[in-house]
ChimeraX commands (.cxc) that place a marker at each C-alpha (Angstrom):
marker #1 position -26.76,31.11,-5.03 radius 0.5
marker #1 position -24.94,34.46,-4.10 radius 0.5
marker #1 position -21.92,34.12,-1.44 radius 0.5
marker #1 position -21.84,30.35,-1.45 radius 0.5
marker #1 position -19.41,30.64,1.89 radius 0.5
marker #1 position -21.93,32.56,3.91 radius 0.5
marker #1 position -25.51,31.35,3.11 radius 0.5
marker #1 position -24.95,27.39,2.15 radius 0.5
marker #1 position -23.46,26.33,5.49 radius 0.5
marker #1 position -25.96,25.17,8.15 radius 0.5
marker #1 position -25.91,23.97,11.79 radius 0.5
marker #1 position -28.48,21.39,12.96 radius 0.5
marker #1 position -28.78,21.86,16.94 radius 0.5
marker #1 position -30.78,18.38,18.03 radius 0.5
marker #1 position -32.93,19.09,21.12 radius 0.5
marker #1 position -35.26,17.37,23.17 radius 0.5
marker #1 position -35.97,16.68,26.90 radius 0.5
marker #1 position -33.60,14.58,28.72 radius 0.5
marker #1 position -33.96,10.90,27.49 radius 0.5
marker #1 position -35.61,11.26,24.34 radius 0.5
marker #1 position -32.77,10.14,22.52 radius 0.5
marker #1 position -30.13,12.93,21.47 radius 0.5
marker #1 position -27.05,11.05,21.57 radius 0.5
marker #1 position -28.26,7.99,20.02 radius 0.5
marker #1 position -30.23,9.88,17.00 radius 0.5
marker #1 position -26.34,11.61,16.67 radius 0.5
marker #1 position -24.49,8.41,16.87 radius 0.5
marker #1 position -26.95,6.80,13.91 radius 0.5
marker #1 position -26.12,9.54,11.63 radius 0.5
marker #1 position -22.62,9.73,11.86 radius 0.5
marker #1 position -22.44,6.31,11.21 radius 0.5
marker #1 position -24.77,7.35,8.14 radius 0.5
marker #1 position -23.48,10.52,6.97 radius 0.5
marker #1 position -20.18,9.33,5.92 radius 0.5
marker #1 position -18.59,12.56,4.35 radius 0.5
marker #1 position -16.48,13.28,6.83 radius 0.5
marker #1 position -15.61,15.97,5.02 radius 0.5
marker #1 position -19.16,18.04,4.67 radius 0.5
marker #1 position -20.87,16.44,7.69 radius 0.5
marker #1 position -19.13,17.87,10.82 radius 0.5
marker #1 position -20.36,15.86,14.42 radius 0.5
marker #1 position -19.88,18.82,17.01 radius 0.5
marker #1 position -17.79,17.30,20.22 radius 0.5
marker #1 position -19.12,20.25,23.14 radius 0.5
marker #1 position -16.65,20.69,25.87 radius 0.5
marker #1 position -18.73,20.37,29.27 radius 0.5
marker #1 position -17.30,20.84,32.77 radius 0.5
marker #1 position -18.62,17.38,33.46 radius 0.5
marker #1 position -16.00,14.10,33.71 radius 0.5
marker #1 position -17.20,11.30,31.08 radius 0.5
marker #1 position -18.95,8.25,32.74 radius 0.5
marker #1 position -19.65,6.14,30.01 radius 0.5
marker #1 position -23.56,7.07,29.92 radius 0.5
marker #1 position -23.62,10.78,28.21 radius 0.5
marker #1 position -21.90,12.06,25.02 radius 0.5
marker #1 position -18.44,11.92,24.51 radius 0.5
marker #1 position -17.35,14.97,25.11 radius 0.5
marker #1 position -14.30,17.34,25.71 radius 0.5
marker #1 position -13.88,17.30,29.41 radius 0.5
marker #1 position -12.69,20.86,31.39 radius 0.5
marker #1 position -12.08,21.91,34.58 radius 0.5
marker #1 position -14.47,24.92,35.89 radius 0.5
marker #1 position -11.26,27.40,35.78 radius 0.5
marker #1 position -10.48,25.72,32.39 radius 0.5
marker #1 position -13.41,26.39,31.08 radius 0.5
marker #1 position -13.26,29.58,31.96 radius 0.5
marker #1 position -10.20,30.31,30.47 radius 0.5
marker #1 position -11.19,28.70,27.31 radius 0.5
marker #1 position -13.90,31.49,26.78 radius 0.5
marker #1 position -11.34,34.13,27.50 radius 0.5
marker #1 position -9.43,33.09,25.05 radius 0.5
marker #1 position -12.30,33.31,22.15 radius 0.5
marker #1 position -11.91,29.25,22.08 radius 0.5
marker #1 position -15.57,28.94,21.83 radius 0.5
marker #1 position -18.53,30.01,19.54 radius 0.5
marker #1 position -21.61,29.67,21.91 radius 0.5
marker #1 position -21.44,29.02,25.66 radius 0.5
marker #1 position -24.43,28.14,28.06 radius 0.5
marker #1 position -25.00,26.93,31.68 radius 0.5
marker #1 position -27.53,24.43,32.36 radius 0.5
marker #1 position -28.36,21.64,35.48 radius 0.5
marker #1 position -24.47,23.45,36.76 radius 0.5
marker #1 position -22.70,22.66,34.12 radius 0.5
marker #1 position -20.80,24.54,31.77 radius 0.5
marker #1 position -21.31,23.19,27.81 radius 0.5
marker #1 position -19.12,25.08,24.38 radius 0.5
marker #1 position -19.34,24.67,20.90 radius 0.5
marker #1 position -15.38,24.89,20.15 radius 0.5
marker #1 position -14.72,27.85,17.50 radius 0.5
marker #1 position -13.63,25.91,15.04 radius 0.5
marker #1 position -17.61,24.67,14.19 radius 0.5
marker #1 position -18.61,28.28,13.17 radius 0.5
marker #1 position -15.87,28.38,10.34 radius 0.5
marker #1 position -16.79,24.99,9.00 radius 0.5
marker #1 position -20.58,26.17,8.97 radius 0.5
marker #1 position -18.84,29.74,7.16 radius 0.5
marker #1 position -17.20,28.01,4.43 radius 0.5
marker #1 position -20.39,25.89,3.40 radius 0.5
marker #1 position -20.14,23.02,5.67 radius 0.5
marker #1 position -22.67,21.36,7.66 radius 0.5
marker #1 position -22.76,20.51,11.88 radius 0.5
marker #1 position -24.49,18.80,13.78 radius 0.5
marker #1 position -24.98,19.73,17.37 radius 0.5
marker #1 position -26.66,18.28,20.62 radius 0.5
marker #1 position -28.09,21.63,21.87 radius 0.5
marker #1 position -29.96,23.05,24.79 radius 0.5
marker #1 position -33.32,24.70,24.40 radius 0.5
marker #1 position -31.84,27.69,26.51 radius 0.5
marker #1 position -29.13,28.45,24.52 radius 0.5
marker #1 position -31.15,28.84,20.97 radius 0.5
marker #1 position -30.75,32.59,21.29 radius 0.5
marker #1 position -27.84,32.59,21.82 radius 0.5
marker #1 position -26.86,29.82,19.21 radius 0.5
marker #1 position -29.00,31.63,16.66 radius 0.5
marker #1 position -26.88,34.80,16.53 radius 0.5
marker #1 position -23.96,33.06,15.43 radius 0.5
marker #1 position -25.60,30.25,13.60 radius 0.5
marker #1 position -28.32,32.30,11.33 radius 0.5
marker #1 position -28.96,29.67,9.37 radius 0.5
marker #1 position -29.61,26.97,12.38 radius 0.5
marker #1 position -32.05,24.48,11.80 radius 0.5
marker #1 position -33.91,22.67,15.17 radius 0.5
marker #1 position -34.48,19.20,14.98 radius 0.5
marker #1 position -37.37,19.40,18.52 radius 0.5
marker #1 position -37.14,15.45,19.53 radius 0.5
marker #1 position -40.80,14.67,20.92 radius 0.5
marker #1 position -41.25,11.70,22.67 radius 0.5
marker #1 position -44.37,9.84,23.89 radius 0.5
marker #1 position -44.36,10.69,27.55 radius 0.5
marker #1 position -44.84,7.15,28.64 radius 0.5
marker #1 position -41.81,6.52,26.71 radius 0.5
marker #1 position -39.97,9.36,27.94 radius 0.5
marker #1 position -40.75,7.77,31.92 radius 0.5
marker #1 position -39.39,4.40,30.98 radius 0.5
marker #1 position -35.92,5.68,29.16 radius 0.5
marker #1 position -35.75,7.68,32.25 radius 0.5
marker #1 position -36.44,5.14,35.04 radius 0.5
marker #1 position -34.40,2.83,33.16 radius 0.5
marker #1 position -31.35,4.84,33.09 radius 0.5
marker #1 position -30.85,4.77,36.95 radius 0.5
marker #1 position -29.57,8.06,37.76 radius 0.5
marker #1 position -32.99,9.72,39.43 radius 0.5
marker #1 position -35.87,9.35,41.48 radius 0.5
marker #1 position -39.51,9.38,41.11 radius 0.5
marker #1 position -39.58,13.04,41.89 radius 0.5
marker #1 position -36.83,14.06,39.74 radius 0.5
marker #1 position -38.18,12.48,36.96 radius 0.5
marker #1 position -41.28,14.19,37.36 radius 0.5
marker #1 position -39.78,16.92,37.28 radius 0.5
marker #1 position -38.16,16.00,33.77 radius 0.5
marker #1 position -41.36,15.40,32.31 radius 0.5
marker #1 position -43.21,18.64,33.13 radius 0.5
marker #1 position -40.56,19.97,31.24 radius 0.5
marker #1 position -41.03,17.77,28.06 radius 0.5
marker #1 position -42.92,20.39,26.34 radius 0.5
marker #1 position -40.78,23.41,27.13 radius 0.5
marker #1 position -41.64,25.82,24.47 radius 0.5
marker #1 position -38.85,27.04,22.00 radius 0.5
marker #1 position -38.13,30.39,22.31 radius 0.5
marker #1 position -37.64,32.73,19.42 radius 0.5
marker #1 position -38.11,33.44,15.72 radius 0.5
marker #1 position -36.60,30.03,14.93 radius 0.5
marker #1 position -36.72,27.04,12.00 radius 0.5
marker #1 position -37.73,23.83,13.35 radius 0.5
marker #1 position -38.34,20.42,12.33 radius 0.5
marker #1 position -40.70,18.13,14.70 radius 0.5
marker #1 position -39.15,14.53,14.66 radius 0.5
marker #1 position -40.87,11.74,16.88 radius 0.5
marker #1 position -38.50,9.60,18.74 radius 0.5
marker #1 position -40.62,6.66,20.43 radius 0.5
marker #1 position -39.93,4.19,18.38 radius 0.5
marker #1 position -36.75,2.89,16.50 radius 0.5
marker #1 position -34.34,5.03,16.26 radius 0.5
marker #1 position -33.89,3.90,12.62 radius 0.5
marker #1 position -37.46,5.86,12.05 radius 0.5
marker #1 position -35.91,9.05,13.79 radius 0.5
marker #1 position -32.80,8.94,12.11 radius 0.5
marker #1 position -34.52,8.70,8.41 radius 0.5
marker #1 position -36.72,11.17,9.24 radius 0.5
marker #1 position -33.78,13.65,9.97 radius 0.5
marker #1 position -32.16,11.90,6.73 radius 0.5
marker #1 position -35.13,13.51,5.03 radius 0.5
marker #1 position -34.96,16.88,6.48 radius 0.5
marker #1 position -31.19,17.34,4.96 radius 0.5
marker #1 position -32.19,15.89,1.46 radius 0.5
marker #1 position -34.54,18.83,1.69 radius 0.5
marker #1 position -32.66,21.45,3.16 radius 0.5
marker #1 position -29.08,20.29,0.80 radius 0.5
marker #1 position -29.57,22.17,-2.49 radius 0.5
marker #1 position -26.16,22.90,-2.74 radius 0.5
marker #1 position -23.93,19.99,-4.63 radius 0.5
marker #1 position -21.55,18.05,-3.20 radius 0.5
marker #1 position -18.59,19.19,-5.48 radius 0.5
marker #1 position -19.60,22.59,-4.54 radius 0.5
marker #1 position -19.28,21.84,-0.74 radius 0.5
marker #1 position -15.77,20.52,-1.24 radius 0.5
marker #1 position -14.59,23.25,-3.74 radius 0.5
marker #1 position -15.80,26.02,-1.23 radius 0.5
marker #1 position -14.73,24.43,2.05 radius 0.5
marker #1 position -11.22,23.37,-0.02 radius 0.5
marker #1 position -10.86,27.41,-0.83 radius 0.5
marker #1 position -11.67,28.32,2.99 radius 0.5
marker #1 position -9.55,25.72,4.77 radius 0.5
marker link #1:1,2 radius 0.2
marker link #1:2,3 radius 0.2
marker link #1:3,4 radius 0.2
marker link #1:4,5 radius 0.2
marker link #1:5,6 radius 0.2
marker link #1:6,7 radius 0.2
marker link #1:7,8 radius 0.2
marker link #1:8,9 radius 0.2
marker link #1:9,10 radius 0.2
marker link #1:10,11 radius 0.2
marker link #1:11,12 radius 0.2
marker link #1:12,13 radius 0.2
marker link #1:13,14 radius 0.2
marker link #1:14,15 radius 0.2
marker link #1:15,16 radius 0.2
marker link #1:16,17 radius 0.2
marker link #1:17,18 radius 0.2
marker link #1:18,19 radius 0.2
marker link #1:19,20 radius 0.2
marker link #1:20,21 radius 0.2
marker link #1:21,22 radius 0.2
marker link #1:22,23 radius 0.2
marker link #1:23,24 radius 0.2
marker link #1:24,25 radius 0.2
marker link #1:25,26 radius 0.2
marker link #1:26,27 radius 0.2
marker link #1:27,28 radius 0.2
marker link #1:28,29 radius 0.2
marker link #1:29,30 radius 0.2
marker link #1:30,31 radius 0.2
marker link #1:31,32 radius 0.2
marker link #1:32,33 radius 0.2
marker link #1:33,34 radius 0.2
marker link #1:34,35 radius 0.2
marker link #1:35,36 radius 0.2
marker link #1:36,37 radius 0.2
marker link #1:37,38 radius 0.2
marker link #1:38,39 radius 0.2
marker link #1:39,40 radius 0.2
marker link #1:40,41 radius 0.2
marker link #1:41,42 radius 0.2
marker link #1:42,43 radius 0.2
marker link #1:43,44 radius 0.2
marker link #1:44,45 radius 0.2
marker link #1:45,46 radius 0.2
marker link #1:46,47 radius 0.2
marker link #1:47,48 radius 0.2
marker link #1:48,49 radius 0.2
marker link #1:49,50 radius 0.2
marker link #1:50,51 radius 0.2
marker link #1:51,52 radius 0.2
marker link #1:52,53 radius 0.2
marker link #1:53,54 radius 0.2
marker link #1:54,55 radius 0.2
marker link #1:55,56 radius 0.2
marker link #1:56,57 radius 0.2
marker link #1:57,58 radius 0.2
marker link #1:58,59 radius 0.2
marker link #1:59,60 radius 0.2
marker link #1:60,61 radius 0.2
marker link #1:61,62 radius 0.2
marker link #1:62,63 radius 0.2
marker link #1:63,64 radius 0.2
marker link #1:64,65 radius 0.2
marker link #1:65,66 radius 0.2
marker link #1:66,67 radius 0.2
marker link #1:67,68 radius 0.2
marker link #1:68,69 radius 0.2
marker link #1:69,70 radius 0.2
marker link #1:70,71 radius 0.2
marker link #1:71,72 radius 0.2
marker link #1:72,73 radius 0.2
marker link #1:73,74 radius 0.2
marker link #1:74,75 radius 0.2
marker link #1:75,76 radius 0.2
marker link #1:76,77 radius 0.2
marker link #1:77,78 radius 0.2
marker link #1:78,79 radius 0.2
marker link #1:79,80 radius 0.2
marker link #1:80,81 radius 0.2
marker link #1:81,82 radius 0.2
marker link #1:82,83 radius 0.2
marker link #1:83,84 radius 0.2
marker link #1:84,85 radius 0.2
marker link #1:85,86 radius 0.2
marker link #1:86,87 radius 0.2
marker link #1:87,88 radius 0.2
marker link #1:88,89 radius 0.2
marker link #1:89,90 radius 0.2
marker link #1:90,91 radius 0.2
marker link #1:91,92 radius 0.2
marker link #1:92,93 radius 0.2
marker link #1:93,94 radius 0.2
marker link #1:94,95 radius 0.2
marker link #1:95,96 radius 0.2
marker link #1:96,97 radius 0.2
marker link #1:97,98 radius 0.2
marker link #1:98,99 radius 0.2
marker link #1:99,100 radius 0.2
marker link #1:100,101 radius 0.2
marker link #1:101,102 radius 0.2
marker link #1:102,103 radius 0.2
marker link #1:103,104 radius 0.2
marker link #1:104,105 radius 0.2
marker link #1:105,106 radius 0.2
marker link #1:106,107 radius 0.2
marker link #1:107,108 radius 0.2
marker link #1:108,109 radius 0.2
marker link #1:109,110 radius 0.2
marker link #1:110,111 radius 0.2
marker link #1:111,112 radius 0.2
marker link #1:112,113 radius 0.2
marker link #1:113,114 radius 0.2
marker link #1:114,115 radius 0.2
marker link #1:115,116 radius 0.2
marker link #1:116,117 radius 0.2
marker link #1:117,118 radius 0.2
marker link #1:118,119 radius 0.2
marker link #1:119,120 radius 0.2
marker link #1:120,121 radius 0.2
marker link #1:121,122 radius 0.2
marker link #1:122,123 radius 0.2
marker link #1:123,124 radius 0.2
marker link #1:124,125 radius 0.2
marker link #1:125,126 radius 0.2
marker link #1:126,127 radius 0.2
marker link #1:127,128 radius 0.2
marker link #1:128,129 radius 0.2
marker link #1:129,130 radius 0.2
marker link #1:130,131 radius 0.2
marker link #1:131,132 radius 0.2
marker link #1:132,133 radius 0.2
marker link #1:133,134 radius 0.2
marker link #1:134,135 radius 0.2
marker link #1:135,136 radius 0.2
marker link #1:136,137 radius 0.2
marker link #1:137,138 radius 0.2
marker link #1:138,139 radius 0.2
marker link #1:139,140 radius 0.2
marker link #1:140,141 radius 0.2
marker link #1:141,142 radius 0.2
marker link #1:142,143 radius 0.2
marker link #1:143,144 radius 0.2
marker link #1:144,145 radius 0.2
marker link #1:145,146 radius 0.2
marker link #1:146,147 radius 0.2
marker link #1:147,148 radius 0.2
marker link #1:148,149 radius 0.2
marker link #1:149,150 radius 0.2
marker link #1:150,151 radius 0.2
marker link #1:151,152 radius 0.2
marker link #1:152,153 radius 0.2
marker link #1:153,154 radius 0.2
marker link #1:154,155 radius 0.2
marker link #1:155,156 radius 0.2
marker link #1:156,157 radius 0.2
marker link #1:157,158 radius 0.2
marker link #1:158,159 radius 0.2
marker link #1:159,160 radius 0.2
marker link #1:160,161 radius 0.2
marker link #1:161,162 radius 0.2
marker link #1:162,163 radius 0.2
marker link #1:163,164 radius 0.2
marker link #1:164,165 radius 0.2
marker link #1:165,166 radius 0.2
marker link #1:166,167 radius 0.2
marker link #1:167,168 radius 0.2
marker link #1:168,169 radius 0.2
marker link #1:169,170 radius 0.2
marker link #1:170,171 radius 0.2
marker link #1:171,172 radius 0.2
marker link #1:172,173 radius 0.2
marker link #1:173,174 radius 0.2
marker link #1:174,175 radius 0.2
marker link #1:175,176 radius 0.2
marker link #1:176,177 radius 0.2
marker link #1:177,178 radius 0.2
marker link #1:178,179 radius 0.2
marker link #1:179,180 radius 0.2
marker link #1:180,181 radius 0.2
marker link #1:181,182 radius 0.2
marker link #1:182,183 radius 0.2
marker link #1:183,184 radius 0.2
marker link #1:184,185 radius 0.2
marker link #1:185,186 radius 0.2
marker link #1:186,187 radius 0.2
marker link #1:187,188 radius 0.2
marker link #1:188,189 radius 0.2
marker link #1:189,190 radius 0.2
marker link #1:190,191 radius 0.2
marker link #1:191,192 radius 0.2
marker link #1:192,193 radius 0.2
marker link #1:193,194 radius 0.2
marker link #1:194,195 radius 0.2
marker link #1:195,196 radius 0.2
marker link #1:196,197 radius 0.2
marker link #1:197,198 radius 0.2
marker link #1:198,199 radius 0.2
marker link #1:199,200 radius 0.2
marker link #1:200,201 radius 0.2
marker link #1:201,202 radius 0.2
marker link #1:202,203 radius 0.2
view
């Protein structure tokens, strides 16, 4: 393989509708995954204030957010339900010098991801929308209408020329989190030792 520090490294951007499990498939595989060393677990800054329920995250102020992104501190940015989300810089070098990340993404900001990430991969979360209803209800934090307004959006098509991998989420997240398992074993051709020698030489 030519240019080991420019075509091994990959990001995998998890996506899904709200509910169908993001964080938690990410929490089982970094408890999984344990080179800490390859396996980079991206922590997004968000212009939201933690609350115990959502990701743990890096939290910023609007204006210092904003002067974050002047400052080139971030990779990708997007806006979505009026919050502000990053990918901090330092995730596109690791994925440069042959490393691989793992991201909770947004379905709008694949474009945008995809031009600095060519090699992303998409692991699309579907869940059963039954499911999906119950996970939501039983979180607390909307009503009947804006959970139905969560679920016609389930299916929101992925836009672009883009690699995904399908992964059902209804059941144990065990099952999920193999089935990702499996989609690295595939995707890894590159040796461990090589991973370490070529990140070592970029650090």
């Amino acid at each position: 393989m030519s240019d080991l520090s420019h075509t091994s490294g990959r990001i995998f951007v998890v996506v899904g509708p709200s509910g169908s499990g993001k964080d938690t498939l990410i929490n089982w595989l970094r408890e999984h995954l344990t080179d800490k060393q390859k396996y980079m677990f991206v922590r997004r800054s968000v212009t939201r204030s933690p609350d115990g329920q959502t990701e743990d995250h890096d939290t910023l102020t609007i204006e210092q957010f904003d002067r974050a992104k002047a400052q080139g501190k971030f990779a990708v940015t997007w806006q979505a339900h009026g919050l502000s989300y990053g990918i901090p810089i330092g995730v596109l070098a690791h994925v440069k010098a042959g490393g691989v990340a793992i991201a909770n993404g947004s379905r709008r900001a694949l474009a945008d991801m995809q031009k600095q990430f060519p090699n992303m991969i998409i692991i699309n979360l579907r869940v059963d929308r039954a499911v999906l209803a119950s996970r939501l209800a039983g979180r607390g934090r909307e009503d009947a209408e804006q959970i139905k307004k969560r679920l016609d959006r389930m299916d929101m098509p992925l836009a672009g020329n883009l690699t995904v991998y399908n992964i059902e989420n209804s059941g144990p997240i065990e099952k999920a989190g193999r089935s990702f398992m499996d989609v690295l074993a595939d995707l890894d051709s590159v040796p461990l030792e090589k991973y370490q020698e070529n990140l070592a030489r970029n650090a």
